[in-house]
C-alpha atoms as an extended CHARMM CRD file, in Angstrom:
* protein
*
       252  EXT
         1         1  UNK       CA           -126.0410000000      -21.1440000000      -62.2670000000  PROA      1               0.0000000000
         2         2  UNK       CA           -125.3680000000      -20.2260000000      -58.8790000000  PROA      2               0.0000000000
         3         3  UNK       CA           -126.8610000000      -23.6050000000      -56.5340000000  PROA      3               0.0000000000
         4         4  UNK       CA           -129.2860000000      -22.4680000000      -53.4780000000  PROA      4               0.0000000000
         5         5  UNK       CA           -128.6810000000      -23.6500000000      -50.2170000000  PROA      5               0.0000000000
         6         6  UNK       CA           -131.7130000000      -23.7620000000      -47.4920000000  PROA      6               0.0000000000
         7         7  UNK       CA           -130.6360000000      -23.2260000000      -44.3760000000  PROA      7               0.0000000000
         8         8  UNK       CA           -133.3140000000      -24.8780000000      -42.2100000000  PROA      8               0.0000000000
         9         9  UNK       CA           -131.7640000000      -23.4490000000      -38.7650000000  PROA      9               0.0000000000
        10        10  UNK       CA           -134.7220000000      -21.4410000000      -38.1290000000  PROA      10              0.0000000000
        11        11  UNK       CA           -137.4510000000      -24.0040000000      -38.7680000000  PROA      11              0.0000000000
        12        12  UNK       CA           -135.9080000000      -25.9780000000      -35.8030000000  PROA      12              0.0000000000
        13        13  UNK       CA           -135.6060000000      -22.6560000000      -34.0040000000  PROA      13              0.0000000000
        14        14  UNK       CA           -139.6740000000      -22.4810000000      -34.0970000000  PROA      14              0.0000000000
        15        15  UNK       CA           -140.1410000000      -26.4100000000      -33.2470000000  PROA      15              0.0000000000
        16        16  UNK       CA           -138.0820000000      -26.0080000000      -30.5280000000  PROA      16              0.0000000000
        17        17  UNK       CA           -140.4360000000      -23.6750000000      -28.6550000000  PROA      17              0.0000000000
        18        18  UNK       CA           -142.8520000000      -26.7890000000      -28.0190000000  PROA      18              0.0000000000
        19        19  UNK       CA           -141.9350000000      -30.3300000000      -27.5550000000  PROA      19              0.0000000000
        20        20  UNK       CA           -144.4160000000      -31.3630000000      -30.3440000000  PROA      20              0.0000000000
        21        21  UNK       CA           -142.1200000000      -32.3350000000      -33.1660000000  PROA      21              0.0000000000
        22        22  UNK       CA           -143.5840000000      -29.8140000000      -35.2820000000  PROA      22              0.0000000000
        23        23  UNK       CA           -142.5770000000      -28.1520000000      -37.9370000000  PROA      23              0.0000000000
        24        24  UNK       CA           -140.4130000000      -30.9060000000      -39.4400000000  PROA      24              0.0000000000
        25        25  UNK       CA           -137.1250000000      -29.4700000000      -40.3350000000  PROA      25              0.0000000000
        26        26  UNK       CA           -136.9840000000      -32.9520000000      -42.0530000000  PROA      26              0.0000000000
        27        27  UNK       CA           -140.2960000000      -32.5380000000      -44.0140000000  PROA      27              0.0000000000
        28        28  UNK       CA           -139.2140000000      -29.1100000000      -44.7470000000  PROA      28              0.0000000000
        29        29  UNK       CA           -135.8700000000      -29.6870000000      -46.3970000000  PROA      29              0.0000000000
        30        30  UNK       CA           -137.8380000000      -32.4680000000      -48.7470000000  PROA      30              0.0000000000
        31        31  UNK       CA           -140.2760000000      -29.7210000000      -49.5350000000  PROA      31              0.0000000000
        32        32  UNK       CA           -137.4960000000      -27.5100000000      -50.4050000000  PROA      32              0.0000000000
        33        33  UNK       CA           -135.5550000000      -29.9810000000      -52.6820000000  PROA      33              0.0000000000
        34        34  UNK       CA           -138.8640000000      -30.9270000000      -54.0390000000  PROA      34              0.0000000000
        35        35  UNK       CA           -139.2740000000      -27.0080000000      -55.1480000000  PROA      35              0.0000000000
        36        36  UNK       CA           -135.9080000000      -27.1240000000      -56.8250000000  PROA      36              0.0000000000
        37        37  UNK       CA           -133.3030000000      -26.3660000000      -54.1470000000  PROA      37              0.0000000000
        38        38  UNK       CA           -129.6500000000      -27.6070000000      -54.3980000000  PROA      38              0.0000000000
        39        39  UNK       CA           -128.8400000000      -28.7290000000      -50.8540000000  PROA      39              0.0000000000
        40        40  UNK       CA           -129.4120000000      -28.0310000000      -47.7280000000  PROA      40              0.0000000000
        41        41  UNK       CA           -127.0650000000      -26.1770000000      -44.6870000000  PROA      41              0.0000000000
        42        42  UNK       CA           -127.5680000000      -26.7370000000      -41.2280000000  PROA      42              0.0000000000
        43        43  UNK       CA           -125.7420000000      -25.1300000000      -38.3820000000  PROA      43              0.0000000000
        44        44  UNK       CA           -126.0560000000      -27.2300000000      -35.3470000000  PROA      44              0.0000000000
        45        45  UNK       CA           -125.0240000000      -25.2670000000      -32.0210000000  PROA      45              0.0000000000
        46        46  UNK       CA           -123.8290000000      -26.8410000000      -28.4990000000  PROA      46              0.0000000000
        47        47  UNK       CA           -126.7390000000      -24.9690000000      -26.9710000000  PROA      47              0.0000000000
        48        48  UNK       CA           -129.0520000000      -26.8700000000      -29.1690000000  PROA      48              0.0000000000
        49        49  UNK       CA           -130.9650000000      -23.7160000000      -29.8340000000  PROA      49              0.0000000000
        50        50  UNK       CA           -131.7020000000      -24.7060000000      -33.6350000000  PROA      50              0.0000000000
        51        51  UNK       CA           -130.9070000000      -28.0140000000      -35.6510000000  PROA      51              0.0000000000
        52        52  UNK       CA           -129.9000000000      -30.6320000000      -33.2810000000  PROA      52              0.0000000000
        53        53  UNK       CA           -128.0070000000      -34.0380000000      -33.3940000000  PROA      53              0.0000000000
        54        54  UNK       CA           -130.8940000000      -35.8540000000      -34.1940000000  PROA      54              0.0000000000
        55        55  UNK       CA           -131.6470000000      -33.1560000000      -37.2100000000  PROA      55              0.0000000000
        56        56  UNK       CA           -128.5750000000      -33.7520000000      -38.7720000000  PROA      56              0.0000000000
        57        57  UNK       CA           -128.6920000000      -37.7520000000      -38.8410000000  PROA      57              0.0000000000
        58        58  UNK       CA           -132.0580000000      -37.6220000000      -40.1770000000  PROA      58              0.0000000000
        59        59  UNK       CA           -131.4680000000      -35.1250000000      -42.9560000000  PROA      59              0.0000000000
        60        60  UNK       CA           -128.7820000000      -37.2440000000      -43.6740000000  PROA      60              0.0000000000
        61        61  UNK       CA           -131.1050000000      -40.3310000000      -44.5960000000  PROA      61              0.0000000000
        62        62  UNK       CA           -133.0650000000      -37.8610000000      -46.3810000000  PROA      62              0.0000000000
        63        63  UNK       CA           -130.3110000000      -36.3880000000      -48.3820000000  PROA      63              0.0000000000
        64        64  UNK       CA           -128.8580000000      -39.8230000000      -49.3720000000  PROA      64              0.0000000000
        65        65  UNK       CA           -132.6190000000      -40.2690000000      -51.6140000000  PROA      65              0.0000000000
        66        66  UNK       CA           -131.6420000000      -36.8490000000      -53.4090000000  PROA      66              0.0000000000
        67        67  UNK       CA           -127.9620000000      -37.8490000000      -54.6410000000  PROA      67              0.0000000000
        68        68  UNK       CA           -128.0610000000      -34.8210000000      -56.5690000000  PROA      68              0.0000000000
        69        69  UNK       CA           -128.4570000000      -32.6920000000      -53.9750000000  PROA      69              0.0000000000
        70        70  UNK       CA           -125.8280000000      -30.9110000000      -51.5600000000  PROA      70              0.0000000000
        71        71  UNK       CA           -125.8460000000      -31.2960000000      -47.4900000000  PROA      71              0.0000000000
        72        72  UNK       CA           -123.9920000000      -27.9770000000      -46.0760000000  PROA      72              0.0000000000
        73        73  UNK       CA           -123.1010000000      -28.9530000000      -42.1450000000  PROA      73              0.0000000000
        74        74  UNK       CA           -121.5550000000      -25.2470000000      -40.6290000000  PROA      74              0.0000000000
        75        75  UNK       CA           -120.1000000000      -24.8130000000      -37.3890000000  PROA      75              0.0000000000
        76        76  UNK       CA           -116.8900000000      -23.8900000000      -35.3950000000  PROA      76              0.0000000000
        77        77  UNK       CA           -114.9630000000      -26.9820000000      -35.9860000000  PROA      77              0.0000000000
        78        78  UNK       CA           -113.3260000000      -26.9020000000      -32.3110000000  PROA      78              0.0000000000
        79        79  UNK       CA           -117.0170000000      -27.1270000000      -30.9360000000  PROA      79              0.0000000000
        80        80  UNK       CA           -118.9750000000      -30.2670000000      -31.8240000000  PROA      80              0.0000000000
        81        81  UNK       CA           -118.6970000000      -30.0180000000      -35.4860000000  PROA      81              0.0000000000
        82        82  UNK       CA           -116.5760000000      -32.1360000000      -36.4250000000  PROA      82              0.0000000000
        83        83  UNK       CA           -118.2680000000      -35.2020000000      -34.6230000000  PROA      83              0.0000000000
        84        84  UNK       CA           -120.6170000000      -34.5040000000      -37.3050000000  PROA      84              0.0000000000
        85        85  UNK       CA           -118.7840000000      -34.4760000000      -40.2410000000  PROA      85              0.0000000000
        86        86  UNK       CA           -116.9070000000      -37.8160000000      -38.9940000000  PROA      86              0.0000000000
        87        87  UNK       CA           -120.5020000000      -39.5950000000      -38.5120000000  PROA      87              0.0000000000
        88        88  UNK       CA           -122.3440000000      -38.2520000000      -41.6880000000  PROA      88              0.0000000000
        89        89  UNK       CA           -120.0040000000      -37.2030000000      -44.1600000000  PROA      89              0.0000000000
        90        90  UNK       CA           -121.6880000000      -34.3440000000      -45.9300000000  PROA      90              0.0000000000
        91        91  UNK       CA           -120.8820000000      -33.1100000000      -49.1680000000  PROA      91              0.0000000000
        92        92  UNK       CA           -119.5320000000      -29.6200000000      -47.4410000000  PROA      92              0.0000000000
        93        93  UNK       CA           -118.4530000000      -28.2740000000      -44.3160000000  PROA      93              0.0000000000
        94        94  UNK       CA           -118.1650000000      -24.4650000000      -43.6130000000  PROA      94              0.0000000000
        95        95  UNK       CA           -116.3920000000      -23.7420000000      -40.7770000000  PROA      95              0.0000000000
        96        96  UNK       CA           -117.2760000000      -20.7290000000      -39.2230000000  PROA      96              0.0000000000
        97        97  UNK       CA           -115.6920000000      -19.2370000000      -35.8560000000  PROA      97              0.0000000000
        98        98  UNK       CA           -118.8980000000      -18.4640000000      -34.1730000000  PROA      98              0.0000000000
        99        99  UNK       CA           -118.5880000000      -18.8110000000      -30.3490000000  PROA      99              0.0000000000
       100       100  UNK       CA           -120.6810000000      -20.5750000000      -27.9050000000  PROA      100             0.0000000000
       101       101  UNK       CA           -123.8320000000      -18.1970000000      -27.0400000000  PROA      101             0.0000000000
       102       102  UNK       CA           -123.0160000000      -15.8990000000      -30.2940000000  PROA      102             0.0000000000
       103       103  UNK       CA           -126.4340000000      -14.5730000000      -31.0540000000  PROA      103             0.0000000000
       104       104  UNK       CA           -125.0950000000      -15.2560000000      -35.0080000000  PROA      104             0.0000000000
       105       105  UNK       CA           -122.3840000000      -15.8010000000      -36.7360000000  PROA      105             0.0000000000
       106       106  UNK       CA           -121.0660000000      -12.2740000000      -37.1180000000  PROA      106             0.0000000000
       107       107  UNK       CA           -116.9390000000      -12.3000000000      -38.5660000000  PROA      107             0.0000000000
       108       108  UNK       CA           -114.9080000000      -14.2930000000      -41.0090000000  PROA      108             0.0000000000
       109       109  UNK       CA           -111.9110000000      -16.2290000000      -39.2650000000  PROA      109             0.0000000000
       110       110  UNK       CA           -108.3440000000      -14.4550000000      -39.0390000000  PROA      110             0.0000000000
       111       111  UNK       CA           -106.2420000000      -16.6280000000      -40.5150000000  PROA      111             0.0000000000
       112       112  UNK       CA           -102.8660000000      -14.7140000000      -38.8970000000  PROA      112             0.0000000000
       113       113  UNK       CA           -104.2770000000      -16.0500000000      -35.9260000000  PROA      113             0.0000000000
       114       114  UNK       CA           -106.1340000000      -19.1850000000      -36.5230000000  PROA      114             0.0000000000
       115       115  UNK       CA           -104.0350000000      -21.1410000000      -39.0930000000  PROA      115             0.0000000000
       116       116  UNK       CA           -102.4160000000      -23.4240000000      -37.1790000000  PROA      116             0.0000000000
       117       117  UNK       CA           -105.2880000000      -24.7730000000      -35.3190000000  PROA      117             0.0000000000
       118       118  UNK       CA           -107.3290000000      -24.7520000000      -38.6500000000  PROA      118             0.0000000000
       119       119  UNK       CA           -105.0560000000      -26.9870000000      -41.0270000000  PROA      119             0.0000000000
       120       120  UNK       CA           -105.4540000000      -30.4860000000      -39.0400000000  PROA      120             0.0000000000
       121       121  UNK       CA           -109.3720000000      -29.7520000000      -39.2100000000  PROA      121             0.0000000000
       122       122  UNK       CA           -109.2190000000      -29.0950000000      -42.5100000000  PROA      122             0.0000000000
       123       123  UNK       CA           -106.8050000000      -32.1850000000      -43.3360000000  PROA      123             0.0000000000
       124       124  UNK       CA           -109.3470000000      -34.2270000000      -41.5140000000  PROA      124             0.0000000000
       125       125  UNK       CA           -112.1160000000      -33.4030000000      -43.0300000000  PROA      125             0.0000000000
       126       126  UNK       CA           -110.4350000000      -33.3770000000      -46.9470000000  PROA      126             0.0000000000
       127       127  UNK       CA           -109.6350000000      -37.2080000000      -45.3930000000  PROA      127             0.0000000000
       128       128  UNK       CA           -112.9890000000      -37.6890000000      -44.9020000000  PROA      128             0.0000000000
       129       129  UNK       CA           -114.0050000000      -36.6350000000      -48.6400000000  PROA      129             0.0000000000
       130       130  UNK       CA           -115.6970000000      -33.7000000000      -47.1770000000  PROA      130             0.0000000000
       131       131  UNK       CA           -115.9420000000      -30.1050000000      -49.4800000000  PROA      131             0.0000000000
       132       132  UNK       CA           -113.9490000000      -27.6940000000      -47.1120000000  PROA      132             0.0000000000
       133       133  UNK       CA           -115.5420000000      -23.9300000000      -46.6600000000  PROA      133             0.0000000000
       134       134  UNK       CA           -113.8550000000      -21.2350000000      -44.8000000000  PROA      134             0.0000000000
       135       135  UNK       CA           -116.5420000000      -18.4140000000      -43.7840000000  PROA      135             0.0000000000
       136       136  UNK       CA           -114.0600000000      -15.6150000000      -44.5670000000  PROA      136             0.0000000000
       137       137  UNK       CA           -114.7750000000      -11.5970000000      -44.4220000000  PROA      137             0.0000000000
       138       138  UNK       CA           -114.6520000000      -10.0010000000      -48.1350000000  PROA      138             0.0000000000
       139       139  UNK       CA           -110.4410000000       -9.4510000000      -47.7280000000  PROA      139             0.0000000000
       140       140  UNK       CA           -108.5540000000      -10.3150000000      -50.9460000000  PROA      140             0.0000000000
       141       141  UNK       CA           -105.4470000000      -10.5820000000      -48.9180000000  PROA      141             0.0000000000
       142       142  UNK       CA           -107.1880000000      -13.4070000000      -47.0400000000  PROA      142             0.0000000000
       143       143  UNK       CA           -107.6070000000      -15.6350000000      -49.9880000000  PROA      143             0.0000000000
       144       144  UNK       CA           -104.0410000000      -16.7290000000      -51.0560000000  PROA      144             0.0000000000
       145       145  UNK       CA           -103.5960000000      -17.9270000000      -47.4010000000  PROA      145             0.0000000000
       146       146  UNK       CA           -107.2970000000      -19.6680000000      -46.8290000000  PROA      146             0.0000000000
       147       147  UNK       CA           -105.9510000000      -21.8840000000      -49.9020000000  PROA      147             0.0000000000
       148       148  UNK       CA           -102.1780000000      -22.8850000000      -48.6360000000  PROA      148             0.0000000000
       149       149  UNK       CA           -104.3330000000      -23.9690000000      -45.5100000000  PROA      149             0.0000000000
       150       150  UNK       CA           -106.0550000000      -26.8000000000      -47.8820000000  PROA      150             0.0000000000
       151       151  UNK       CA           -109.2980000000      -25.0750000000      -48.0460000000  PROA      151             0.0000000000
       152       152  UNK       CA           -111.7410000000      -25.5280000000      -51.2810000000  PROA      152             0.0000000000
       153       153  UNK       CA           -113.5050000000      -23.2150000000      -51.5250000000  PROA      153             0.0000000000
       154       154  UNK       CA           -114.4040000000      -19.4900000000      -48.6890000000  PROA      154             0.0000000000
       155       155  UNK       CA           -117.8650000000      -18.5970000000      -47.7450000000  PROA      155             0.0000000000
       156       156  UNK       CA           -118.0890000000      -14.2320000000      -48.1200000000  PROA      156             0.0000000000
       157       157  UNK       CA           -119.6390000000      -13.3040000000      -45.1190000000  PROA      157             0.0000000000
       158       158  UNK       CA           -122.0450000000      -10.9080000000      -46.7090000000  PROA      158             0.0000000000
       159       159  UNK       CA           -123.8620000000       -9.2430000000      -43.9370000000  PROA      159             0.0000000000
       160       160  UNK       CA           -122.1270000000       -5.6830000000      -44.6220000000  PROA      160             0.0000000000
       161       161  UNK       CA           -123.6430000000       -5.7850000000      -48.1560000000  PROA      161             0.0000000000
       162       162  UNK       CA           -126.7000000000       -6.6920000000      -46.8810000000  PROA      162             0.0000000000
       163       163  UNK       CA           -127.0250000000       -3.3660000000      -44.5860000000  PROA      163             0.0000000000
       164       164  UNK       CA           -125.2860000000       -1.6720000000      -46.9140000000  PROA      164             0.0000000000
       165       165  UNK       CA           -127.9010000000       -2.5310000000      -49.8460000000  PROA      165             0.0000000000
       166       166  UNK       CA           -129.5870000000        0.2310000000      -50.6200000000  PROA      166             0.0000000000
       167       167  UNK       CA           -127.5650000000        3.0700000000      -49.7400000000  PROA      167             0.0000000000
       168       168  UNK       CA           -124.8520000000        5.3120000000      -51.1870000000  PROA      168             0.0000000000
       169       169  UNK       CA           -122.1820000000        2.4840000000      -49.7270000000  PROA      169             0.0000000000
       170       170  UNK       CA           -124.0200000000       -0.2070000000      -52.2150000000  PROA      170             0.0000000000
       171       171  UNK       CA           -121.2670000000       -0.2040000000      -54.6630000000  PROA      171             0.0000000000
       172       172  UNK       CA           -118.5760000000        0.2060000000      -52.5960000000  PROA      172             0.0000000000
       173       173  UNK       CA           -119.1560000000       -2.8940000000      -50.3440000000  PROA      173             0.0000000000
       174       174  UNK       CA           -119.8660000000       -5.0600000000      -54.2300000000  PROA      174             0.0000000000
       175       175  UNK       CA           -116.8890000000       -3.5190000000      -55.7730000000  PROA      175             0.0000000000
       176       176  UNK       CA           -115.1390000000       -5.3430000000      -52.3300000000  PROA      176             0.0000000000
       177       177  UNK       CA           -116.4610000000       -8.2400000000      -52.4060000000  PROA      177             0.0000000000
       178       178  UNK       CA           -116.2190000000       -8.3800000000      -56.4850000000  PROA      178             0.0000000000
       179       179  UNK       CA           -112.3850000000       -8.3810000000      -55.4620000000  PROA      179             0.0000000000
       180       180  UNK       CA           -112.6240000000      -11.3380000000      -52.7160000000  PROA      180             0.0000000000
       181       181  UNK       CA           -114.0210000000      -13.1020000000      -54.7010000000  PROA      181             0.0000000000
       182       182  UNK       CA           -111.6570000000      -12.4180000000      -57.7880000000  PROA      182             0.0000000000
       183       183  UNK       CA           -109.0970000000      -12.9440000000      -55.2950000000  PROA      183             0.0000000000
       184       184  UNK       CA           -110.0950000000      -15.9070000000      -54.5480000000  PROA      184             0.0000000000
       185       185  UNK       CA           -110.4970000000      -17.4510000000      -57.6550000000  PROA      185             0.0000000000
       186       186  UNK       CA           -107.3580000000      -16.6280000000      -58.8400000000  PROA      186             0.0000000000
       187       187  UNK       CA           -105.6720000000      -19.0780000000      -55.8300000000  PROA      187             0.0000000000
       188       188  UNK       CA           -107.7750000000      -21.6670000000      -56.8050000000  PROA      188             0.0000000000
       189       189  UNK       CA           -110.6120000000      -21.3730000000      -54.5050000000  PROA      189             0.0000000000
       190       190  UNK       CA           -113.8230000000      -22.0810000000      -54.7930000000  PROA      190             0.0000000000
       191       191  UNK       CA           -116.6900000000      -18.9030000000      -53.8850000000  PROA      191             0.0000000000
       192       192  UNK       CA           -119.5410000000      -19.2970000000      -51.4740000000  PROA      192             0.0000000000
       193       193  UNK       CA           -121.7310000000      -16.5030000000      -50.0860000000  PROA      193             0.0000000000
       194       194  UNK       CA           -124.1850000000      -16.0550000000      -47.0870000000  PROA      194             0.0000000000
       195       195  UNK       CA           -125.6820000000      -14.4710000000      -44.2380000000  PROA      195             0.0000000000
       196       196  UNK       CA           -128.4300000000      -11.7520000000      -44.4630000000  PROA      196             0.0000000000
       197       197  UNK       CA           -128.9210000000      -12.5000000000      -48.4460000000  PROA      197             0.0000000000
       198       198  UNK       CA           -132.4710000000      -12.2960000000      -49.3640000000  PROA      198             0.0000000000
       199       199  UNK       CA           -135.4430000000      -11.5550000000      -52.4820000000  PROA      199             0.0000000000
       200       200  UNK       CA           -134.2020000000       -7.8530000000      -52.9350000000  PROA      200             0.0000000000
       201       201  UNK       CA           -130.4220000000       -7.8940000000      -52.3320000000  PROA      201             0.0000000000
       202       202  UNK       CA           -129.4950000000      -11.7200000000      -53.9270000000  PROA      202             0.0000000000
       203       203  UNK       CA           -129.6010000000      -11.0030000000      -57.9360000000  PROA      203             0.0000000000
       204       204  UNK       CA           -127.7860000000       -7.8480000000      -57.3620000000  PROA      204             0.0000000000
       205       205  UNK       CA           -125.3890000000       -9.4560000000      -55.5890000000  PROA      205             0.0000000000
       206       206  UNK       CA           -124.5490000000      -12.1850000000      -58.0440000000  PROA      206             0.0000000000
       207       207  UNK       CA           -124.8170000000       -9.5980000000      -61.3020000000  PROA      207             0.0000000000
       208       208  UNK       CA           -121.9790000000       -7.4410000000      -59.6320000000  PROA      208             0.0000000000
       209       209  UNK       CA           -120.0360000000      -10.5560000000      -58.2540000000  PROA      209             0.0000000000
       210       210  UNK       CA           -119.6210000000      -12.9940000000      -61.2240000000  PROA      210             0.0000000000
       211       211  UNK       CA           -118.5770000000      -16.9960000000      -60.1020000000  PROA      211             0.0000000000
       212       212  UNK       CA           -120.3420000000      -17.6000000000      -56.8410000000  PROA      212             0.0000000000
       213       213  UNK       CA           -121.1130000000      -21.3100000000      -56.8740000000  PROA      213             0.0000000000
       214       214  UNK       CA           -123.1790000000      -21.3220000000      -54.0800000000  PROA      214             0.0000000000
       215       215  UNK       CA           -125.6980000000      -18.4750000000      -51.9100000000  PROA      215             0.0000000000
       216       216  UNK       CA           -126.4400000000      -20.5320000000      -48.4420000000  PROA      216             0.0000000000
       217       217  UNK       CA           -130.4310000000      -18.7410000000      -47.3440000000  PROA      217             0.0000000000
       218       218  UNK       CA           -131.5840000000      -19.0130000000      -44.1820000000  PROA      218             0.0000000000
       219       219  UNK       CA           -133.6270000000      -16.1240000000      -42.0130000000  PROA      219             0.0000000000
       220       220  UNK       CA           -134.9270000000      -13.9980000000      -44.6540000000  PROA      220             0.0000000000
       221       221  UNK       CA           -136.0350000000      -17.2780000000      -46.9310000000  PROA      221             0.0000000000
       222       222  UNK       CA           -137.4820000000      -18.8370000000      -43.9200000000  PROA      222             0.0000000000
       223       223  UNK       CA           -139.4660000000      -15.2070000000      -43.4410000000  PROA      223             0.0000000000
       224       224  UNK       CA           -140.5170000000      -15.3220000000      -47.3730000000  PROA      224             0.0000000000
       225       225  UNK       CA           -142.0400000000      -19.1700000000      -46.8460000000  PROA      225             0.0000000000
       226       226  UNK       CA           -144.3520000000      -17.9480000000      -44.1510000000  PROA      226             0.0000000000
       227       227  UNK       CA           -145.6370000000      -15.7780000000      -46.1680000000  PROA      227             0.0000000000
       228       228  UNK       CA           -145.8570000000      -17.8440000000      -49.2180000000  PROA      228             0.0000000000
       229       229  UNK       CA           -144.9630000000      -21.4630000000      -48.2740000000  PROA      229             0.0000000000
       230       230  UNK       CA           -141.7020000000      -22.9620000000      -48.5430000000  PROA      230             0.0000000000
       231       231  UNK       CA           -142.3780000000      -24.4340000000      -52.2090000000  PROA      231             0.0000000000
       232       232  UNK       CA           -143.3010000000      -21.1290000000      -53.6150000000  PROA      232             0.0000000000
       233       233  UNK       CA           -140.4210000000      -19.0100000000      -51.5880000000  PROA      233             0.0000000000
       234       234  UNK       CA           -137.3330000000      -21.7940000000      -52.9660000000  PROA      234             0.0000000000
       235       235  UNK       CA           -139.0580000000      -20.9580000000      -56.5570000000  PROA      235             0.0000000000
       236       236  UNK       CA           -138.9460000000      -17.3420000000      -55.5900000000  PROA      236             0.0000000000
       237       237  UNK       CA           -134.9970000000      -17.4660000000      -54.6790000000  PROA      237             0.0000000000
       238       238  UNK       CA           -134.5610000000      -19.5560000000      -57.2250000000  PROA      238             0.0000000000
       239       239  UNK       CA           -135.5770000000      -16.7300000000      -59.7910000000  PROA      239             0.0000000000
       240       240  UNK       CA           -133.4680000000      -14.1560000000      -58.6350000000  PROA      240             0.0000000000
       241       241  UNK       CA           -130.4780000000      -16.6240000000      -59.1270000000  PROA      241             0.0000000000
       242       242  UNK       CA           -131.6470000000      -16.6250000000      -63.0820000000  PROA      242             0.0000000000
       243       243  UNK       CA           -132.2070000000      -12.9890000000      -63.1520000000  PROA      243             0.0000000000
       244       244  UNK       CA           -128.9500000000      -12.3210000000      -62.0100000000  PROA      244             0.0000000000
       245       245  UNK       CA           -127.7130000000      -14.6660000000      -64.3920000000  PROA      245             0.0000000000
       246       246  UNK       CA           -129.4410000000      -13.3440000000      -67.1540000000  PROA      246             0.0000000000
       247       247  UNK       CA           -128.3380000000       -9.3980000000      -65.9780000000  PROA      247             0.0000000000
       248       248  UNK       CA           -124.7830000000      -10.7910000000      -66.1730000000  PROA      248             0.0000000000
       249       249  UNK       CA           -125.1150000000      -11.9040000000      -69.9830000000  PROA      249             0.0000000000
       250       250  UNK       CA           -126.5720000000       -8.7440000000      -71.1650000000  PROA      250             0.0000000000
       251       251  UNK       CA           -123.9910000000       -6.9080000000      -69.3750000000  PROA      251             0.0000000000
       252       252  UNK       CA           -120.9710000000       -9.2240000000      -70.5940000000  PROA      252             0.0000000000
């Protein structure tokens, strides 16, 4: 089954606003393993505008009592990431090429262009015994190359679904990123999937795009737990992961 990946970004985004310590991204993250998620992704900025340094070390400690679980640190690796990934070791780093200020991370990285700045990172990091992600647009072309660079596995940057769910372009934006991931797979990569993903548009998603391993679910799941609570909103993702599972069965 396809793991689920809380992104806690925007839980530090709210404590942030006050100098009271509260909410806990920390106490969050255990409340969201405790509900059944399978790791948790952070995306620490240099503005500090979400998860910070000390976020990251202390999920860290956290994540070490759930050695089952997944910790997801994203980033642009020629920002601070990688001082991260050298102090913490996580299970996974995405590498994402975000710039400083971006409101959110909004492209896939060009790999024509960005190569042969990329494949020391990503040596490091495989050094390191660190999962490599490459947050990559839904282009099969793109695949081949993102695995001669040493990557693992891409993350499908899946915000064009997402505004296209919904609308006559639906199928044509899955039937793309059906072939990304295909793509991908057939080089020997691993398949990842996030941004924008949320209760209506995830099981689809996953039925029409068989062998994601992992949906990373930030903003909209973040949204849902307001409403509900973050033990009941995990549970709530975490069913439209088996639906989606179960759609693919009946339809194999």
């Amino acid at each position: 089954m396809t793991a689920l990946s809380v992104n806690l970004n925007k839980i530090a985004l709210v404590r942030n606003t006050r100098r009271l310590g509260i909410p806990s991204v920390t106490k969050f993250a255990a409340i969201a393993l405790a509900a059944g998620a399978d790791g948790i992704t952070v995306h620490p900025r240099p503005d500090g505008r979400h998860v910070r340094g000390e976020d990251v070390r202390e999920l860290a400690v956290l994540l070490a009592q759930w050695p089952a679980a997944e910790f997801n640190i994203e980033g642009n690796p020629f920002h601070q990431l990688m001082d991260y990934v050298r102090e913490v070791r996580p299970a996974q780093c995405t590498l994402v090429p975000d710039e400083t200020g971006a409101f959110t991370s909004d492209h896939g990285w060009n790999l024509a262009r960005d190569a042969d700045r990329l494949r020391p990172v990503i040596d490091e990091a495989r050094a390191l015994g660190v999962r490599v992600s490459l947050f990559m647009d839904p282009e099969p072309q793109a695949m081949a190359p993102a695995r001669a660079l040493g990557a693992d596995r891409v993350e499908l940057y899946t915000e064009p679904y997402a505004q296209a769910f919904g609308t006559a372009r639906q199928a044509e934006w899955l039937a793309r990123y059906r072939a990304a991931a295909e793509a991908a797979q057939a080089a020997g990569l691993g398949v990842n999937a996030g941004h924008d993903l949320n209760r209506d548009n995830l099981a689809p998603f996953l039925a029409a795009v068989p062998g994601v391993l992992e949906v990373s679910i930030g903003h909209a799941l973040t949204a849902d737990a307001l409403e509900f609570g973050m033990e009941h909103a995990v549970r709530l993702y975490l069913a439209a992961i088996r639906s989606a599972g179960a759609a693919g069965r009946e339809t194999a």
